[in-house]
Every structure is written in C-alpha cells, then in structure tokens.
N, CA, C and O atoms as a GROMACS GRO file, in nm:
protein
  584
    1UNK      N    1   1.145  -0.934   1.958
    1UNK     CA    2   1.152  -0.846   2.073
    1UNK      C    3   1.098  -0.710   2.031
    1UNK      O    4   1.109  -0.690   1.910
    2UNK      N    5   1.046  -0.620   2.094
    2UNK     CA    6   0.997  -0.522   2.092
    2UNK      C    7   1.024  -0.372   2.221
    2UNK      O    8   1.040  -0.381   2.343
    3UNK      N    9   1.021  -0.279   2.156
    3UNK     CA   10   1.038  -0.170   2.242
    3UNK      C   11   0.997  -0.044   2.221
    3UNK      O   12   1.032  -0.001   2.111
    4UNK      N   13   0.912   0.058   2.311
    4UNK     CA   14   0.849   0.165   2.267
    4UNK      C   15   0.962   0.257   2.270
    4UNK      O   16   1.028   0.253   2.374
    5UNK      N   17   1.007   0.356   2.159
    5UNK     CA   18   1.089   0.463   2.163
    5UNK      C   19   1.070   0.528   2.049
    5UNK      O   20   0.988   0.512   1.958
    6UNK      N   21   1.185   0.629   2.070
    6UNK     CA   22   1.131   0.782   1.938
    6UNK      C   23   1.278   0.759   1.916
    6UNK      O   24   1.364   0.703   1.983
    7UNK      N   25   1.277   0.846   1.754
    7UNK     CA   26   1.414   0.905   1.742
    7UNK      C   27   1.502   0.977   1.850
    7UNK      O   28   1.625   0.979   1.855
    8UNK      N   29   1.425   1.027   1.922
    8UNK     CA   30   1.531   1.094   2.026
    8UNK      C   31   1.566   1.017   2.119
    8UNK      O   32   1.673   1.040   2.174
    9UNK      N   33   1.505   0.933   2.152
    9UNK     CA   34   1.547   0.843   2.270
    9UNK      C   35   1.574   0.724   2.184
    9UNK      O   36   1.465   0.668   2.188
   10UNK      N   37   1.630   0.671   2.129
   10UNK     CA   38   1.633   0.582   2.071
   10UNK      C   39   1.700   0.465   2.071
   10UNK      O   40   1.805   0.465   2.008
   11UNK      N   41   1.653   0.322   2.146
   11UNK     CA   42   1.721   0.244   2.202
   11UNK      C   43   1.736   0.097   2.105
   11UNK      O   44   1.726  -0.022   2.135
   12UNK      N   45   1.761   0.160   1.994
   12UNK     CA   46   1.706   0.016   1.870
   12UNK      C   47   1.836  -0.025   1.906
   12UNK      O   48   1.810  -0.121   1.980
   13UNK      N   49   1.957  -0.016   1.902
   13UNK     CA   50   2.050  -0.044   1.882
   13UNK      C   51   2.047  -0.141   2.053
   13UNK      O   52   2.090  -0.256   2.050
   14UNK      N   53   2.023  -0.114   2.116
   14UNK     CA   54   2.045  -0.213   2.253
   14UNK      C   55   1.950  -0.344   2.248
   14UNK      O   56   1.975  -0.458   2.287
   15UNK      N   57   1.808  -0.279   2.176
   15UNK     CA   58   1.718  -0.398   2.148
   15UNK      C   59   1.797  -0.519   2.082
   15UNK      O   60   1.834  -0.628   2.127
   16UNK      N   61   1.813  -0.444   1.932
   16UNK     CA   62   1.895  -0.582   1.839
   16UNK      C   63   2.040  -0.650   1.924
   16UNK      O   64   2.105  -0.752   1.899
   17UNK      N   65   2.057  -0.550   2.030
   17UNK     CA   66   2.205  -0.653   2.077
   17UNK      C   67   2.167  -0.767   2.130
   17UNK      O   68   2.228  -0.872   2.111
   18UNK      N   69   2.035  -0.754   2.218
   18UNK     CA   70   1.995  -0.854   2.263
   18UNK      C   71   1.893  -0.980   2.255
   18UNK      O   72   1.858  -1.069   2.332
   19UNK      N   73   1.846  -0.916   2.045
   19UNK     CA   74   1.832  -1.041   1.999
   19UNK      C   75   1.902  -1.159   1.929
   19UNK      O   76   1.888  -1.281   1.928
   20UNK      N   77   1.997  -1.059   1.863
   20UNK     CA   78   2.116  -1.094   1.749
   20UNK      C   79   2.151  -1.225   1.824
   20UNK      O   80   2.151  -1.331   1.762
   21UNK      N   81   2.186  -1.216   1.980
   21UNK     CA   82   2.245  -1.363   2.013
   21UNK      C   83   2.143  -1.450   2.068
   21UNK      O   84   2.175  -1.552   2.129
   22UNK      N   85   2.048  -1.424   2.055
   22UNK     CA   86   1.927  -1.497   2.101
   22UNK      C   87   1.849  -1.581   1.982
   22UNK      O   88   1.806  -1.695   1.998
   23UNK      N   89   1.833  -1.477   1.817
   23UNK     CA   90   1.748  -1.544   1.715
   23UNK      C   91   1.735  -1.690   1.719
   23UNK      O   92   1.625  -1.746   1.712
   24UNK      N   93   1.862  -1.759   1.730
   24UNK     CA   94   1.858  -1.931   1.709
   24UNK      C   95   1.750  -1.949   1.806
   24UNK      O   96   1.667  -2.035   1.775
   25UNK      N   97   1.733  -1.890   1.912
   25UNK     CA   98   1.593  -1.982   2.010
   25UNK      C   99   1.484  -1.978   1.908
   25UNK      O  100   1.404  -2.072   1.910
   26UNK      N  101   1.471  -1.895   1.830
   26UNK     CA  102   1.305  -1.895   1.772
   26UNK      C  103   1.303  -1.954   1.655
   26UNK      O  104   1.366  -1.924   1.554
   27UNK      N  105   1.178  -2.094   1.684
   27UNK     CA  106   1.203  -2.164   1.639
   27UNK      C  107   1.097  -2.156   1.503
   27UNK      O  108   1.046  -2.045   1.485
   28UNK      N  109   1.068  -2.240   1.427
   28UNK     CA  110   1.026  -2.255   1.305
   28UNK      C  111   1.038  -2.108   1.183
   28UNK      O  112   0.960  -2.062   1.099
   29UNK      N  113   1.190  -2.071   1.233
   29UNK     CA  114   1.218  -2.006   1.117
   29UNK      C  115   1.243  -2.017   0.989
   29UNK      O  116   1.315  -2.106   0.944
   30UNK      N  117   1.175  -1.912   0.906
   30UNK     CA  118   1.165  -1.933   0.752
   30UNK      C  119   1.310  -1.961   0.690
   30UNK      O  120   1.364  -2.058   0.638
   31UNK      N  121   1.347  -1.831   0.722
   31UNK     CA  122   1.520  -1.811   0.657
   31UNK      C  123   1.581  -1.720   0.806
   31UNK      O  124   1.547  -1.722   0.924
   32UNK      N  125   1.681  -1.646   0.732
   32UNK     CA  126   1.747  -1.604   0.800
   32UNK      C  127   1.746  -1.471   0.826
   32UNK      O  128   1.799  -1.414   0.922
   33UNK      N  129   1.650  -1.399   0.688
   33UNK     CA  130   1.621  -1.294   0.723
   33UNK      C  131   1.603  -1.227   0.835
   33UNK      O  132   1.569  -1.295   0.932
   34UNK      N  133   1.619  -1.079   0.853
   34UNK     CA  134   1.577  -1.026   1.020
   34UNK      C  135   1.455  -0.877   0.954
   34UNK      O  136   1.424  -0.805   0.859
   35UNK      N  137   1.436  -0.902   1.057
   35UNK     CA  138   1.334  -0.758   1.011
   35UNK      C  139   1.312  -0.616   1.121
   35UNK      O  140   1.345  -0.615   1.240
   36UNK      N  141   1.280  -0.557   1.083
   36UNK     CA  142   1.335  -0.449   1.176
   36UNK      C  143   1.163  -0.382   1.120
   36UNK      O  144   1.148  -0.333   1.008
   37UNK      N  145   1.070  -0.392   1.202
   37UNK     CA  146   0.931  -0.321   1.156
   37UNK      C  147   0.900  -0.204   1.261
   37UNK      O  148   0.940  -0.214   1.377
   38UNK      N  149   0.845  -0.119   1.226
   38UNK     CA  150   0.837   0.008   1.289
   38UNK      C  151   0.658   0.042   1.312
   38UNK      O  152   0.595   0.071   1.210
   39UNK      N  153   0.584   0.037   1.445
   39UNK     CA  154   0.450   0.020   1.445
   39UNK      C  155   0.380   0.182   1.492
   39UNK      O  156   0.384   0.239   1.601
   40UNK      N  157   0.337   0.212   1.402
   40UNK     CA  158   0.272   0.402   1.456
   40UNK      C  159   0.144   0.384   1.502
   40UNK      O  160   0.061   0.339   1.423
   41UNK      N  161   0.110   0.414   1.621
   41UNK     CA  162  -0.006   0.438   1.603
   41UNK      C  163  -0.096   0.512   1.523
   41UNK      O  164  -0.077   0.629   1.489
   42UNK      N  165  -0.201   0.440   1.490
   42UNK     CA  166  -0.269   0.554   1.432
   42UNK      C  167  -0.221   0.555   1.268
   42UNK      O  168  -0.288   0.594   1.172
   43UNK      N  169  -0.113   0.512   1.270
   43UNK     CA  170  -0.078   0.544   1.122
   43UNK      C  171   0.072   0.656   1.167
   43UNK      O  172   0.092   0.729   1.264
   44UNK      N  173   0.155   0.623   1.046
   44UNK     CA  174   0.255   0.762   1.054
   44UNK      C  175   0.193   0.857   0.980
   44UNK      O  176   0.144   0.828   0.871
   45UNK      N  177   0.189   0.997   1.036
   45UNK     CA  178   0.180   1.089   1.002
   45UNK      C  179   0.301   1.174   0.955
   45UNK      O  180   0.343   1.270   1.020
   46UNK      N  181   0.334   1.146   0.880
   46UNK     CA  182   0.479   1.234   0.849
   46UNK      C  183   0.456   1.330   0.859
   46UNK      O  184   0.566   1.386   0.870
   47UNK      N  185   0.328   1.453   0.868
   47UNK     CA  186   0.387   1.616   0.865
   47UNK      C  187   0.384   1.622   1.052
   47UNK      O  188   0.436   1.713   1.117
   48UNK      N  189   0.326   1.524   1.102
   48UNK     CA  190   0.309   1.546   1.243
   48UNK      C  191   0.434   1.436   1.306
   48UNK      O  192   0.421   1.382   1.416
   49UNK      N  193   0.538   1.417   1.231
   49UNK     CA  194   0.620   1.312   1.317
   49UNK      C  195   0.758   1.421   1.390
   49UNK      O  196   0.824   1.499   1.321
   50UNK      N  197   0.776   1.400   1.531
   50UNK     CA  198   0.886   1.472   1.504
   50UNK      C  199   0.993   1.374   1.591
   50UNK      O  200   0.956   1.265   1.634
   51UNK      N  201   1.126   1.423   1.613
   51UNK     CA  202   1.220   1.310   1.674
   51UNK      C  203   1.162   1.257   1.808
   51UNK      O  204   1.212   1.156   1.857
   52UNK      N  205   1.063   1.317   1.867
   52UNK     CA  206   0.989   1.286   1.976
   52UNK      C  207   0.868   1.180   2.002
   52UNK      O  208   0.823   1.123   2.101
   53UNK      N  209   0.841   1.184   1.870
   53UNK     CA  210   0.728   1.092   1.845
   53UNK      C  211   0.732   0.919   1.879
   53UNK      O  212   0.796   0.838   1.810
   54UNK      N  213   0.642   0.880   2.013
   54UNK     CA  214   0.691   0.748   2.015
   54UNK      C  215   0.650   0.606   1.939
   54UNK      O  216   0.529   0.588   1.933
   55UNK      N  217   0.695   0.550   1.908
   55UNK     CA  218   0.663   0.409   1.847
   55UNK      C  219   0.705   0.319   1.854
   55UNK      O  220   0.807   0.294   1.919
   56UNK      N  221   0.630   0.228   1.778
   56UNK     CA  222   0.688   0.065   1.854
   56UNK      C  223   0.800  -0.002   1.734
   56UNK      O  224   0.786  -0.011   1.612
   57UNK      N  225   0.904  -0.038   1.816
   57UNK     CA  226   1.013  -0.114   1.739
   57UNK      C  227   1.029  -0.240   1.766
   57UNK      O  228   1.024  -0.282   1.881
   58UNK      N  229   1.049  -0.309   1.672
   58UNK     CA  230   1.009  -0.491   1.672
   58UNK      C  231   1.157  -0.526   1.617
   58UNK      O  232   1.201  -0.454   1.528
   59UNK      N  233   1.244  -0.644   1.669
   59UNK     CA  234   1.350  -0.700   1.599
   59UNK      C  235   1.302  -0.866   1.572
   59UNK      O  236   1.316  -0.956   1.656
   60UNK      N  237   1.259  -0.878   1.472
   60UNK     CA  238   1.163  -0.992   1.406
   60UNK      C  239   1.243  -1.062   1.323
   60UNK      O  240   1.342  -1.016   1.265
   61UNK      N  241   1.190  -1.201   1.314
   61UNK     CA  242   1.213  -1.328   1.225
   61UNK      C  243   1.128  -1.372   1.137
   61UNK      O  244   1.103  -1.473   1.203
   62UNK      N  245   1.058  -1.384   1.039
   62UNK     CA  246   0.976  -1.503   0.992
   62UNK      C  247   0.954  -1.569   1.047
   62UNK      O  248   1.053  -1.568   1.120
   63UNK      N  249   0.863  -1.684   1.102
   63UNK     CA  250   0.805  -1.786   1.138
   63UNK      C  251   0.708  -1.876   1.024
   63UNK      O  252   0.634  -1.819   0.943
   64UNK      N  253   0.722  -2.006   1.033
   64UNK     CA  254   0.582  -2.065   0.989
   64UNK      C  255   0.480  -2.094   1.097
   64UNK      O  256   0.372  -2.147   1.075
   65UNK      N  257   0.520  -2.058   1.208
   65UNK     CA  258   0.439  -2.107   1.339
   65UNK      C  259   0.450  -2.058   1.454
   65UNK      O  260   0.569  -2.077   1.478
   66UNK      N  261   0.403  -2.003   1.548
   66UNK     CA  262   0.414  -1.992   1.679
   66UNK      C  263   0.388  -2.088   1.778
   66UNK      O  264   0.290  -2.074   1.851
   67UNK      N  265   0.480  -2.202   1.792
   67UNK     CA  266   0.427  -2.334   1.831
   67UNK      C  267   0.505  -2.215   1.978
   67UNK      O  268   0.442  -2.121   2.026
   68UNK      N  269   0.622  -2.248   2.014
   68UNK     CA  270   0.702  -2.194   2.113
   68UNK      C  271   0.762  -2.044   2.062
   68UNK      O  272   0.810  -2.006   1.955
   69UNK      N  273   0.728  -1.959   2.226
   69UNK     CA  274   0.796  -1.844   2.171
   69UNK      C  275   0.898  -1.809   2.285
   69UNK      O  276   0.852  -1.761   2.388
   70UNK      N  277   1.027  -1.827   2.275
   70UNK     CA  278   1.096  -1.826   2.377
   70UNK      C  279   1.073  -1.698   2.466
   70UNK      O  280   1.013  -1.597   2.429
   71UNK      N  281   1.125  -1.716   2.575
   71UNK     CA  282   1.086  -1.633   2.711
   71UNK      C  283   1.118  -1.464   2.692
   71UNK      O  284   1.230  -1.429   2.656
   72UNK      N  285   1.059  -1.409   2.707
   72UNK     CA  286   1.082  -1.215   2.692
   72UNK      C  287   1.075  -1.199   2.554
   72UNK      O  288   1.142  -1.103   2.516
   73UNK      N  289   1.010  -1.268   2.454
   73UNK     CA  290   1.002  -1.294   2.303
   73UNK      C  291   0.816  -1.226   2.286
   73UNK      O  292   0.735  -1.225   2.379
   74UNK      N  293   0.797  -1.193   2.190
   74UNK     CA  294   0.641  -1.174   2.147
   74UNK      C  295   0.589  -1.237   2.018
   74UNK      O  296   0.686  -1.287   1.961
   75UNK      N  297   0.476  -1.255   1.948
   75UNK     CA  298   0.448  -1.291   1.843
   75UNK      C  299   0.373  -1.177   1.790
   75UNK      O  300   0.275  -1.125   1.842
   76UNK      N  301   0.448  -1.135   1.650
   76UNK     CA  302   0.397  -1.068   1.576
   76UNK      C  303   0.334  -1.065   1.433
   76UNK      O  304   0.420  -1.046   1.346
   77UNK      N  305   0.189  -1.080   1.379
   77UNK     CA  306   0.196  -1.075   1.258
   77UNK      C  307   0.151  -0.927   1.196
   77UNK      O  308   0.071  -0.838   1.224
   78UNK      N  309   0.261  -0.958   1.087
   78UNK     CA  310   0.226  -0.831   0.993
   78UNK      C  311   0.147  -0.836   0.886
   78UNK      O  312   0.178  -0.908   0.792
   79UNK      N  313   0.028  -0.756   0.883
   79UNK     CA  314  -0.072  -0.709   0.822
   79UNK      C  315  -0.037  -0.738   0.667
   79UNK      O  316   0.078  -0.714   0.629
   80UNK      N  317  -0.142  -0.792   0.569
   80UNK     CA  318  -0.102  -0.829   0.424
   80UNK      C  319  -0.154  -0.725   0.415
   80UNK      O  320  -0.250  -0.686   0.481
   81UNK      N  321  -0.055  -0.624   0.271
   81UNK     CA  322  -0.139  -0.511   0.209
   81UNK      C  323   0.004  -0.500   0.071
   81UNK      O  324   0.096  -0.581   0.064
   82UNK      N  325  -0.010  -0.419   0.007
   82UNK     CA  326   0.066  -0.300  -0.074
   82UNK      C  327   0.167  -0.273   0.004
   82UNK      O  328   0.144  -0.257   0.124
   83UNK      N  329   0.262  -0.264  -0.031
   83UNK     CA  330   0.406  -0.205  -0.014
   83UNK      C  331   0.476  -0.163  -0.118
   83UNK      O  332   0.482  -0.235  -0.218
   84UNK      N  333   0.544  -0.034  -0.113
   84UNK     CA  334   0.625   0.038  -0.168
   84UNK      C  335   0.754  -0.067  -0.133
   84UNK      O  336   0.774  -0.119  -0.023
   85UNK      N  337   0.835  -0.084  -0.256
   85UNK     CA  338   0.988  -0.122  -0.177
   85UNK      C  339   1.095  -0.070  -0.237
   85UNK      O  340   1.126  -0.097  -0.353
   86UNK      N  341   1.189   0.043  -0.127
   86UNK     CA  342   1.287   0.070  -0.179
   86UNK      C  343   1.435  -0.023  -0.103
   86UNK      O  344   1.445  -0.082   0.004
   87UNK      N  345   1.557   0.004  -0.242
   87UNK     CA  346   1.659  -0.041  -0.181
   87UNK      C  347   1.775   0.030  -0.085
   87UNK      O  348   1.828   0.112  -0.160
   88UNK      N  349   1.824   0.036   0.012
   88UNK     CA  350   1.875   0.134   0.084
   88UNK      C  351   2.029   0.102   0.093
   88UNK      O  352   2.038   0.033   0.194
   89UNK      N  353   2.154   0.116   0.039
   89UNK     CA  354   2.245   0.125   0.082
   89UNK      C  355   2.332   0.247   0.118
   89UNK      O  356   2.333   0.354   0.059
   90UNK      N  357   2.426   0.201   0.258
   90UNK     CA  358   2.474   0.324   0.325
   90UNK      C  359   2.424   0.287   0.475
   90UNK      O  360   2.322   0.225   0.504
   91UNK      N  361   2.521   0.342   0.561
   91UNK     CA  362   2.492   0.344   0.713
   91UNK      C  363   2.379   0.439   0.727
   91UNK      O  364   2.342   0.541   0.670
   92UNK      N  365   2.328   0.344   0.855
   92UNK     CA  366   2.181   0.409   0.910
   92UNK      C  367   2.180   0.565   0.942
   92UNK      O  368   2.082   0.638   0.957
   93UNK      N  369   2.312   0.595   0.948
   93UNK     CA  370   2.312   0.773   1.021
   93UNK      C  371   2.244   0.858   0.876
   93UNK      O  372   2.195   0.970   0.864
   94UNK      N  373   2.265   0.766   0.798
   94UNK     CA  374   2.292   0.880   0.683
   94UNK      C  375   2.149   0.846   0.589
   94UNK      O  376   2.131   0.897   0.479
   95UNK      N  377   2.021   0.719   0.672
   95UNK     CA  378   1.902   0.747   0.652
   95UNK      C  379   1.745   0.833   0.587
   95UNK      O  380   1.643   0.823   0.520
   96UNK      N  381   1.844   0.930   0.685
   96UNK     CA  382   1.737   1.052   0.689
   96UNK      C  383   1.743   1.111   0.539
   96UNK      O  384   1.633   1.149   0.499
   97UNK      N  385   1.824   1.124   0.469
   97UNK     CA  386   1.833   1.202   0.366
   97UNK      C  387   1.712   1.076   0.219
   97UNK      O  388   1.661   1.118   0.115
   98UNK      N  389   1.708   0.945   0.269
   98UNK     CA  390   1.644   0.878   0.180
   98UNK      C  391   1.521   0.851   0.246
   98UNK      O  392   1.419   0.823   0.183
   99UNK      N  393   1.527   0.858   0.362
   99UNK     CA  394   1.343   0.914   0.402
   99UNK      C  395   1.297   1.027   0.339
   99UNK      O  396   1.189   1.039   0.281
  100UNK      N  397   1.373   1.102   0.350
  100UNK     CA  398   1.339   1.272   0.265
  100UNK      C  399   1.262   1.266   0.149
  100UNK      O  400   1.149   1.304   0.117
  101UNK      N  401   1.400   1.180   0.067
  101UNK     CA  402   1.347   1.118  -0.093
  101UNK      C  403   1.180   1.086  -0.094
  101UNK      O  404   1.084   1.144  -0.145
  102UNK      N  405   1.196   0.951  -0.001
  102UNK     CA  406   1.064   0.849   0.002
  102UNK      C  407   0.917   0.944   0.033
  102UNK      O  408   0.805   0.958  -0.018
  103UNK      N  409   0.991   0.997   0.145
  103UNK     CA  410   0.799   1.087   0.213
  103UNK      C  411   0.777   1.166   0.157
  103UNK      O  412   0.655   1.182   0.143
  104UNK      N  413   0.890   1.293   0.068
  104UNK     CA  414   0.897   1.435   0.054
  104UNK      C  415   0.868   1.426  -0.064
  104UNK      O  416   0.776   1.499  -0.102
  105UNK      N  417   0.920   1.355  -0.145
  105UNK     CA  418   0.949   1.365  -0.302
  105UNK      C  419   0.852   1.244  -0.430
  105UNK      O  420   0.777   1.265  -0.526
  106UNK      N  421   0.914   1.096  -0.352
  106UNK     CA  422   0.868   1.013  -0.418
  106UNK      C  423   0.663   1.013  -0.378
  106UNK      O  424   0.575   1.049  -0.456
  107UNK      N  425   0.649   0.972  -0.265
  107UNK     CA  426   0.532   0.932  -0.191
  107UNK      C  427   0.402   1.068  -0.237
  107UNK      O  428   0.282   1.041  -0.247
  108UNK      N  429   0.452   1.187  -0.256
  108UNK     CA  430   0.379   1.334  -0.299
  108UNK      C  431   0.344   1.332  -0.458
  108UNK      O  432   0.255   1.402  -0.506
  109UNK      N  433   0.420   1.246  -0.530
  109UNK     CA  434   0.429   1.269  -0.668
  109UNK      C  435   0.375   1.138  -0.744
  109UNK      O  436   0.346   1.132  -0.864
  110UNK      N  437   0.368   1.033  -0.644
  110UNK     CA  438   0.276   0.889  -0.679
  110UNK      C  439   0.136   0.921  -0.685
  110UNK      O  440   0.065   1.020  -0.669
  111UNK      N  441   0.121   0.788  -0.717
  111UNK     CA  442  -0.057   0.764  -0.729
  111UNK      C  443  -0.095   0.732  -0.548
  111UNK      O  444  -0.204   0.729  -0.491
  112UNK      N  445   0.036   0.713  -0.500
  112UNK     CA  446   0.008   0.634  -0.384
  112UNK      C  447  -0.002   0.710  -0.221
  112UNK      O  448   0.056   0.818  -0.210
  113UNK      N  449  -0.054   0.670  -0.130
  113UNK     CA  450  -0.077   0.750   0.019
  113UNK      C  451  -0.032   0.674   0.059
  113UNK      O  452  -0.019   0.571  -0.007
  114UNK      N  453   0.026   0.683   0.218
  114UNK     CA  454   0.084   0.539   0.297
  114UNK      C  455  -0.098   0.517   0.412
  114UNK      O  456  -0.187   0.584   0.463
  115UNK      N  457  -0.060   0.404   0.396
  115UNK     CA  458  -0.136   0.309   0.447
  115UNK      C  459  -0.113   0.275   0.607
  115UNK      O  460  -0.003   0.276   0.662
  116UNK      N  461  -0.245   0.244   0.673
  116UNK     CA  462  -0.183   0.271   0.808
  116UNK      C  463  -0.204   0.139   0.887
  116UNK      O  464  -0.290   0.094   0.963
  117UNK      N  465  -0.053   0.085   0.820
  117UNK     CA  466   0.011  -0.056   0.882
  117UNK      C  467   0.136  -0.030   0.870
  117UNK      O  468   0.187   0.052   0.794
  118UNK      N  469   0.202  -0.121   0.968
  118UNK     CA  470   0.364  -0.123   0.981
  118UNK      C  471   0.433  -0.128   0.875
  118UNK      O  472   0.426  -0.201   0.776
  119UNK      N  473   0.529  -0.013   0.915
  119UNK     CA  474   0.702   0.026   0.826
  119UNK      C  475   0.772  -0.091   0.862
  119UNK      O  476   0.782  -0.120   0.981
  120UNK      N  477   0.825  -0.164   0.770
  120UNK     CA  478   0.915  -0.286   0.854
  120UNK      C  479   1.070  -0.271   0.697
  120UNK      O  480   1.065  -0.249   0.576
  121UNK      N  481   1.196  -0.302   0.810
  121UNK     CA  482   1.338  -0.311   0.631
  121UNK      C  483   1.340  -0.469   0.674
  121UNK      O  484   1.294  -0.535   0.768
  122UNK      N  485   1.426  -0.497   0.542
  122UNK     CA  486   1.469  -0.650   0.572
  122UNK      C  487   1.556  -0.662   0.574
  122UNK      O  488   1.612  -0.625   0.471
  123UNK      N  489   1.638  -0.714   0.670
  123UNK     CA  490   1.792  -0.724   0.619
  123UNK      C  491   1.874  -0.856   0.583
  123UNK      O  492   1.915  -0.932   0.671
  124UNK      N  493   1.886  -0.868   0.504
  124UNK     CA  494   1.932  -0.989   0.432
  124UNK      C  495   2.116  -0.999   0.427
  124UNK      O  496   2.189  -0.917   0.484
  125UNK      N  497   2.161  -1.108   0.355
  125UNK     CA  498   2.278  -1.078   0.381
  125UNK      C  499   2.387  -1.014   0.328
  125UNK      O  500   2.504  -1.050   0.336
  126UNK      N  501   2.318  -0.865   0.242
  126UNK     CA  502   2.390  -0.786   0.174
  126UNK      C  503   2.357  -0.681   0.290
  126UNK      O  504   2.336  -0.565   0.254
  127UNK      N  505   2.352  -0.708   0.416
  127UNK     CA  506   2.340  -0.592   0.492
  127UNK      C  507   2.477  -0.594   0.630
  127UNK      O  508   2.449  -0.635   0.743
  128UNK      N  509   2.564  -0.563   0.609
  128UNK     CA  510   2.657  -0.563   0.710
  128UNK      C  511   2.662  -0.491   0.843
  128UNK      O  512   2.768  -0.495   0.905
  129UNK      N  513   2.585  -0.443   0.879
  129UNK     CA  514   2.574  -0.353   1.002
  129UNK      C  515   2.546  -0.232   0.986
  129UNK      O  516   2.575  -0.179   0.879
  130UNK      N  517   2.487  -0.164   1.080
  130UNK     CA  518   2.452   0.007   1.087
  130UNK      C  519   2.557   0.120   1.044
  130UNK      O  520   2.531   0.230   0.996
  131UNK      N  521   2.669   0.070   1.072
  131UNK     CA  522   2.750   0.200   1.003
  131UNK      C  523   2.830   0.142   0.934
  131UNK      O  524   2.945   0.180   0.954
  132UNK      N  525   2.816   0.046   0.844
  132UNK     CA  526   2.945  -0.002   0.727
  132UNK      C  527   2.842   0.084   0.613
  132UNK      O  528   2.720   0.075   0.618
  133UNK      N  529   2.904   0.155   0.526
  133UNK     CA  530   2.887   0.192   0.395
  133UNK      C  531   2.857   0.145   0.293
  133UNK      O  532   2.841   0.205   0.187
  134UNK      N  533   2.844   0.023   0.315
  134UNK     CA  534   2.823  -0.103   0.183
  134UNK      C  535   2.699  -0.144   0.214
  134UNK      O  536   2.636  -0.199   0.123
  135UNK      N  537   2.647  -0.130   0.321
  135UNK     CA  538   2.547  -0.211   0.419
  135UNK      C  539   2.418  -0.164   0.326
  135UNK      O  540   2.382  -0.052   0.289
  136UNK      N  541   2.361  -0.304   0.301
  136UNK     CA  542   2.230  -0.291   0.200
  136UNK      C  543   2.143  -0.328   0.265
  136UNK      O  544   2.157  -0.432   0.329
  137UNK      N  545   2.002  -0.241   0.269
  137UNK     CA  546   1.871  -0.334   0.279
  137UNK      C  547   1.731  -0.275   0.215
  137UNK      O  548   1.728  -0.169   0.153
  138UNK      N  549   1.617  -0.358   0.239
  138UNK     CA  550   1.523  -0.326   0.149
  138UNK      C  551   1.488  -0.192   0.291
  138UNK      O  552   1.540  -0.162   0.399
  139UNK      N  553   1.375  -0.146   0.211
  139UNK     CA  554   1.266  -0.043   0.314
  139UNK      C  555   1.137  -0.075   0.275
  139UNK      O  556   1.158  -0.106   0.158
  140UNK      N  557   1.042  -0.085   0.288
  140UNK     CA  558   0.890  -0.161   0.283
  140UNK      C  559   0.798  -0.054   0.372
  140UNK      O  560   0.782  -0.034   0.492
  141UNK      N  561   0.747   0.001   0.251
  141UNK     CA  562   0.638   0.119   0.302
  141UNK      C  563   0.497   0.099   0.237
  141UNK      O  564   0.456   0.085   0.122
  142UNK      N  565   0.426   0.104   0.395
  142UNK     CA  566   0.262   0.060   0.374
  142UNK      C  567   0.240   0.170   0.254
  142UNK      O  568   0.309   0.272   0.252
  143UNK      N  569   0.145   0.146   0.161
  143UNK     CA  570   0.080   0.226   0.058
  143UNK      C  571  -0.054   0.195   0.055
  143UNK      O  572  -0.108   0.098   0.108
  144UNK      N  573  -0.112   0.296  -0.020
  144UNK     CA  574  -0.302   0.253  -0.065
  144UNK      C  575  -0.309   0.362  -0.196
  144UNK      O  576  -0.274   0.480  -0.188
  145UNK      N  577  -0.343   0.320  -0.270
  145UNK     CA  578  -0.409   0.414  -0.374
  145UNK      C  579  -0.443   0.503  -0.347
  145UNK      O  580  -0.522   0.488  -0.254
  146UNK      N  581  -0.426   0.656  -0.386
  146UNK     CA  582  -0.476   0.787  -0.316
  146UNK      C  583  -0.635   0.801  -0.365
  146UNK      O  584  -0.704   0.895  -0.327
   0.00000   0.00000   0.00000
C-alpha cells in the first residue's frame, strides 16, 4: 500500500493499520519481513527537506512474483544499488536524533553521497512496534561513491 505525505501531515501510522491485517492476501511472499520504503522525488535532499516536504510511503512485502495483487494493493520494485545499513533500536518518536547521526555526521564524513533511490527499514521480528523501546530495525540508505 502506498500514500503521499510529509512529516507534518503524517499518515504512516493509519496506512500500516490497514495493511498489518490485510498482508496474508499478498501472495507469493518471501518471508515475513515488512518494509516500510520512503520514495523522494528527485532524490532526498536533506539540506532542502523540511517537515513539509511530500513523499511517497509504501507498507511492502517481498514477493517472488506479482502473479495476483490484491485489490487497493500496488506492485513495487526496488531499485538494486549500494546501501548504507544501519541498526535502529528505540521508538520511532525518538528517530530524529539517529537521522541526525546518519545525514549530519556519518553520511558528511564517508566516502559516500546518497543515491537517488528509495529509503526503505526492515522490520523483522526484533521489531515490536513504534513506541516500545526495545523495538529494533534495520535503516537502508541509498549511497554512491562521492
């Protein structure tokens, strides 16, 4: 499923309610993984992003196939390239401070530029929900050699 929004308006949380009980329809899934990919146009521009900025939010599965895609469902593939991967634990509110890390600190001081294909986390099953404190997942950031 998919939906255009910004940090300020931000409707991720209503999206995933209404895949979470839906995933079993889609069929020729890999695992169980979920993915949560984030699509910028254009590329993210981090000095030009602000809570206003809109983009596309995807609540995704693996597939080996798009034989059937159940009804109000889309097919998405994500672009092969380089990815950065960090590990993220801690509720989503408290995010922002390890984006900081990633764009401000880590991403300035690499060999590396981000690349302009989709931000996507994975959440596996060390990830318990948006505001449990324990809640683990990866983060997967497009890169390219500077």
């Amino acid at each position: 499923m998919r939906i255009s929004t910004s940090l300020s308006e931000d409707d991720t949380v209503a999206m995933w309610q209404r895949f979470m009980p839906r995933r079993k329809e889609v069929s020729k899934r890999v695992d169980e993984l979920l993915y949560s990919v984030q699509v910028f146009k254009g590329g993210l521009d981090v000095e030009e992003f602000t809570p206003k900025t809109v983009f596309e939010k995807w609540a995704t599965m693996e597939v080996s196939a798009f034989e059937t895609i159940p009804e109000g469902m889309h097919s998405f593939t994500l672009p092969a390239g380089l990815y950065a991967v960090f590990v993220y634990k801690g509720p989503s509110s408290a995010f922002f401070e390890a984006a900081q890390y990633i764009y401000g600190s880590w991403l300035p001081n690499s060999v590396y530029e981000l690349d302009k294909r989709p931000h996507f986390d994975v959440m596996g099953n060390k990830y318990l929900g948006p505001n449990n404190p324990e809640s683990e997942e990866e983060i997967w950031v497009p890169v390219q050699l500077k």
